[in-house]
VEXLORO-143533 format. One record per residue: x, z, y of N, C-alpha, C, O in turn; residue number from 1. Coordinates in pm, 1 decimal. Each point is the difference from the previous one (the first is absolute). Layout:
<filums>
{filum {X Z Y} {X Z Y} {X Z Y} {X Z Y} NUM} ...
</filums>
This chain:
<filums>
{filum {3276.0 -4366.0 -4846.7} {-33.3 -7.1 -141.9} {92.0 91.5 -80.3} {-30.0 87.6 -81.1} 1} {filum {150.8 -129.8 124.0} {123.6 88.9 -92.2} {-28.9 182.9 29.6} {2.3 84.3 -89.7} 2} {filum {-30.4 -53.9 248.2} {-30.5 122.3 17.8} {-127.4 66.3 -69.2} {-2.3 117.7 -36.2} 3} {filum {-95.7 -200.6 23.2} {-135.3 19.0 -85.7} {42.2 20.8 -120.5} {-60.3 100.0 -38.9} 4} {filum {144.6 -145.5 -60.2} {28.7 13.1 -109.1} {68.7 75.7 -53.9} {-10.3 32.7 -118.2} 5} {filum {99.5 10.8 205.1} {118.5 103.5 15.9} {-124.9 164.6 -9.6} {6.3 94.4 -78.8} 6} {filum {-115.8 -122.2 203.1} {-86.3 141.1 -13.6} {-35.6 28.8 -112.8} {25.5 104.3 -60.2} 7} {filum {-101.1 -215.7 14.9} {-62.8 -5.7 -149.5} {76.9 75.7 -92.4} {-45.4 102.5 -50.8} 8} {filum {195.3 -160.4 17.7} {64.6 57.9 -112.3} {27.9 126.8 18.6} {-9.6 79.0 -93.9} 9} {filum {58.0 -30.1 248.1} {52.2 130.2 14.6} {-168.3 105.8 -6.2} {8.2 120.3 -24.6} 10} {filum {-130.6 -179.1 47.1} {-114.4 73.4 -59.9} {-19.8 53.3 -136.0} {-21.0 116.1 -35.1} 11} {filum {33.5 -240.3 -44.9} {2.5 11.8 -147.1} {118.4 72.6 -22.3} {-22.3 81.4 -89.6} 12} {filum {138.0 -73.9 130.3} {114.3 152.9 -22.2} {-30.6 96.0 -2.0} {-21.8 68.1 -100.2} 13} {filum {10.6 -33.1 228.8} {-93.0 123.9 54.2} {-121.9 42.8 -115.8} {-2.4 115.1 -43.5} 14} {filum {-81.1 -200.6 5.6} {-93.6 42.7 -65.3} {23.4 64.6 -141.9} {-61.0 96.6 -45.9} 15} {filum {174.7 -178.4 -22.2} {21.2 -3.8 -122.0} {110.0 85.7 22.9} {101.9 -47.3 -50.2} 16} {filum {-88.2 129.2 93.3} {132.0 129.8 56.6} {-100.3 110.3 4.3} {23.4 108.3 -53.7} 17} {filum {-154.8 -138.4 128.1} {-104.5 150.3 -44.2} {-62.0 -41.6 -99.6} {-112.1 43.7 26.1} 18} {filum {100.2 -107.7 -142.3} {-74.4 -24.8 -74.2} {91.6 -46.5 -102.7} {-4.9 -120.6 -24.6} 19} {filum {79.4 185.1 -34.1} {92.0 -21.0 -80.0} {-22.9 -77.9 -209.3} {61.2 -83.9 -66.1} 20} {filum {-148.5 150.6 46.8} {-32.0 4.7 -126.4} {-151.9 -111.3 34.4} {-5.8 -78.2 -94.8} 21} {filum {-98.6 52.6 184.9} {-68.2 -70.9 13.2} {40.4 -128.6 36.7} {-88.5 -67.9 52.3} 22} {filum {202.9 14.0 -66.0} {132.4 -128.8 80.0} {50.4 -7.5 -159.8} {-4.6 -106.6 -61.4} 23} {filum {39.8 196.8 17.0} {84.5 -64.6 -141.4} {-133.6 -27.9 -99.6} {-11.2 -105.2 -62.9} 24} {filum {-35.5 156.3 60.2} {-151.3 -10.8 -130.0} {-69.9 -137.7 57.5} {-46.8 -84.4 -76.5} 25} {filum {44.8 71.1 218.6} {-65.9 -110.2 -9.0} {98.9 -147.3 -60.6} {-17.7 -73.3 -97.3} 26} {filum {101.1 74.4 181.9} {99.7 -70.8 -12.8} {48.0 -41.6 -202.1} {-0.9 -102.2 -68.6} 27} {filum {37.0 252.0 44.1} {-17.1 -33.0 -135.7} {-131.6 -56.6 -127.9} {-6.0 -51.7 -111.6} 28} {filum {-103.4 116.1 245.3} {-123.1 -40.4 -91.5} {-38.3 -210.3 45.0} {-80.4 -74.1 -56.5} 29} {filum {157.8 47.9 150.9} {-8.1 -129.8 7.8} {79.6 -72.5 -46.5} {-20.2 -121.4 -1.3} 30} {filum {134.7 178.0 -50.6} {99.3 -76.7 -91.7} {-8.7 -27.7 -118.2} {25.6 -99.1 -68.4} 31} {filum {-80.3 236.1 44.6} {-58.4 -8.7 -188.1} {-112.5 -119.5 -21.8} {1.2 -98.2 -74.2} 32} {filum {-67.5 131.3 138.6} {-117.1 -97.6 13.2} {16.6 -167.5 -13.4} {-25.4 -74.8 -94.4} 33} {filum {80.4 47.3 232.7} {143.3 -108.7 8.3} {61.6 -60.5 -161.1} {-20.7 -109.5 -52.3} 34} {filum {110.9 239.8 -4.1} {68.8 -71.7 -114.5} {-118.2 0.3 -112.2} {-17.3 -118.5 -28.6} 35} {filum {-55.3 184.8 -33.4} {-139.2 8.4 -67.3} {-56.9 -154.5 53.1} {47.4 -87.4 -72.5} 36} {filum {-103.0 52.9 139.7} {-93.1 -96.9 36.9} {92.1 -127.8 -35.0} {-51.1 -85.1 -72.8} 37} {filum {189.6 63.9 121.3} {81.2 -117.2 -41.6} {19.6 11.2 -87.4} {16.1 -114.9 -41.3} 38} {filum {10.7 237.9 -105.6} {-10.9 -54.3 -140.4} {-115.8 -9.1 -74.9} {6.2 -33.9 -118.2} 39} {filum {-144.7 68.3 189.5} {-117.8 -12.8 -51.4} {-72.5 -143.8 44.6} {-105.5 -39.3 -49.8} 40} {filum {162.1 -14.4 127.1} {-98.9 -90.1 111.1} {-19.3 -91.3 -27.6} {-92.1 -63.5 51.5} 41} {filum {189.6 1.6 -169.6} {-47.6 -136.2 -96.7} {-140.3 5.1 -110.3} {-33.1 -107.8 -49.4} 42} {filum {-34.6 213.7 18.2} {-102.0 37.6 -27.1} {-94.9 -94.7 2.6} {-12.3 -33.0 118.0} 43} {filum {-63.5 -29.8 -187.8} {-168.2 -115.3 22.3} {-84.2 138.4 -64.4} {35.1 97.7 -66.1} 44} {filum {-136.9 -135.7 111.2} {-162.2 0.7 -26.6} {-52.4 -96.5 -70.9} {-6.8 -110.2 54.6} 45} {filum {-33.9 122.2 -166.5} {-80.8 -110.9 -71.3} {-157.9 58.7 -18.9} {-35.4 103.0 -57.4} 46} {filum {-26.2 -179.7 109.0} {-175.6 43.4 -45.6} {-71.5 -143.8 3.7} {21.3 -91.9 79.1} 47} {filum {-116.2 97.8 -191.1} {-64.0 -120.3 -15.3} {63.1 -102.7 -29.0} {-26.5 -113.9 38.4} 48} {filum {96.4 140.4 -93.8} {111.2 -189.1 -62.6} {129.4 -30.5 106.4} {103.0 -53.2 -41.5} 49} {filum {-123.5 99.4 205.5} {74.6 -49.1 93.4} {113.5 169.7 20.6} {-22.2 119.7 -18.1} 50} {filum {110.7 -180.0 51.9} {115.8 80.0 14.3} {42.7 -17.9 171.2} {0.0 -99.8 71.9} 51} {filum {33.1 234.5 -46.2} {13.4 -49.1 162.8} {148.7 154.6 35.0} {-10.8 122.1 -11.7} 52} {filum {105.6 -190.8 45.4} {103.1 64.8 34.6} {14.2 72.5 152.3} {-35.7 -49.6 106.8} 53} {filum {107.4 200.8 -131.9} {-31.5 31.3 121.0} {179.2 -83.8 16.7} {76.7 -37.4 -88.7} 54} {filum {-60.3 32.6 271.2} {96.4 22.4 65.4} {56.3 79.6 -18.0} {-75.4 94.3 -24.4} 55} {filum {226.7 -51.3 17.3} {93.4 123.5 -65.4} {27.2 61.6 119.8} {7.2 122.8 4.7} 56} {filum {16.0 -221.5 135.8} {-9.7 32.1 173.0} {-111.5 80.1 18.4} {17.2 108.1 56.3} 57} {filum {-128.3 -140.1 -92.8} {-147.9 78.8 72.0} {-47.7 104.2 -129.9} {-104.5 64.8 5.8} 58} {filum {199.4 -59.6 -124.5} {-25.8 112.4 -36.9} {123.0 150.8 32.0} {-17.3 121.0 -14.6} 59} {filum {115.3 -186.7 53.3} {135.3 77.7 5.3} {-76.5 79.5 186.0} {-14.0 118.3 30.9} 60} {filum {-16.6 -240.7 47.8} {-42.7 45.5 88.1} {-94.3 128.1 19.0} {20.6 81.0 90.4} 61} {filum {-133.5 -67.4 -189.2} {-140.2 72.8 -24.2} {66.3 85.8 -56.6} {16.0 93.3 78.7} 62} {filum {53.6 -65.7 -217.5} {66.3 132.7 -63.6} {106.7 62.2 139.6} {7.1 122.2 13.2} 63} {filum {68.3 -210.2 81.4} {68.0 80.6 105.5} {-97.0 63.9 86.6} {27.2 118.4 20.1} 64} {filum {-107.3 -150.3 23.7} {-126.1 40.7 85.0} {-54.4 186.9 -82.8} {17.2 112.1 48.0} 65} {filum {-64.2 -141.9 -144.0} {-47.5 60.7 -50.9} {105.3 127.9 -86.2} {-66.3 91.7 -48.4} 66} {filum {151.2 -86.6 37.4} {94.0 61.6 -47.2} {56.8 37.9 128.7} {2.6 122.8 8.0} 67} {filum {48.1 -185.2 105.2} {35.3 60.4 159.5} {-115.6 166.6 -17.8} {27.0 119.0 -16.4} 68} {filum {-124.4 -178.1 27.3} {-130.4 51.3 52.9} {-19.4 128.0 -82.0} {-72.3 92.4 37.2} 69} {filum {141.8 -93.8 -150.9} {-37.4 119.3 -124.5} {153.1 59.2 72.2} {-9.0 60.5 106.9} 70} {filum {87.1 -72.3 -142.8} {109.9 67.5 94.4} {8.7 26.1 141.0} {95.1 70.0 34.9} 71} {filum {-169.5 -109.0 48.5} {-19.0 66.8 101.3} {-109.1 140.6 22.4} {14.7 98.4 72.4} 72} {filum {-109.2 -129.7 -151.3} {-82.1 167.7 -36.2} {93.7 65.3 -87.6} {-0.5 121.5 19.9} 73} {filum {77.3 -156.6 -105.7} {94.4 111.9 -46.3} {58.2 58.9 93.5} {-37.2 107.6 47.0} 74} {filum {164.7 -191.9 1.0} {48.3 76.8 135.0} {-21.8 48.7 63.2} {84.2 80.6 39.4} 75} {filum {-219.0 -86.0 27.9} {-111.2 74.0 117.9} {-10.9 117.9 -83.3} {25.8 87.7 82.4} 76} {filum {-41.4 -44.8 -162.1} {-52.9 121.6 -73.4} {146.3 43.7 -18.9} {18.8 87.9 84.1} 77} {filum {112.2 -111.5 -166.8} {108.8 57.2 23.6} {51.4 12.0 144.0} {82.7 85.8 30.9} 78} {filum {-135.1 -176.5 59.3} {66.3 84.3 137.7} {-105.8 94.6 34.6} {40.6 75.5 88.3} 79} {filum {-128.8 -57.1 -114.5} {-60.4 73.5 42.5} {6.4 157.9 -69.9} {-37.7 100.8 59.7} 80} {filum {90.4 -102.1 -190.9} {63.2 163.0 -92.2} {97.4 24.9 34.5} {35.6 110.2 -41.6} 81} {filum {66.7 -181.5 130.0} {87.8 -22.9 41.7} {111.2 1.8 -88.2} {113.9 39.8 24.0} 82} {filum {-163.5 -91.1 -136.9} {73.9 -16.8 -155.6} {68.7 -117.6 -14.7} {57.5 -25.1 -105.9} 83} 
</filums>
């Protein structure tokens, strides 16, 4: 197990060592997302008289997802100008 896990991380090194700028953009694009979603996530919806609150967890979660995901096509395109 420990040797399985050990590959894993030294993969993701390796990867994020040729892929330099596609590793920080994502990373940063999942953090932003992250802190955005935990000060937005107390947020309700009210329609029709009833009010319904999102989760600040399953929205912090969805803005990290989605903000990862926008910073990882950034990066792909700056590693790829090699800018």
């Amino acid at each position: 197990m420990r040797e399985r896990l050990k590959s894993k991380v030294d993969a993701a090194r390796s990867y994020a060592r040729s892929n330099p700028k596609e590793a920080k953009w994502s990373l940063g694009g999942a953090v932003t997302g992250a802190v955005a979603g935990f000060a937005i996530g107390g947020v309700g919806i009210a329609a029709m008289g009833g009010a319904k609150g999102a989760n600040f967890l399953v929205v912090m979660l969805v803005l990290a997802i989605v903000l990862g995901l926008v910073g990882n096509r950034i990066g792909i395109a700056l590693d790829r100008q090699g800018g």
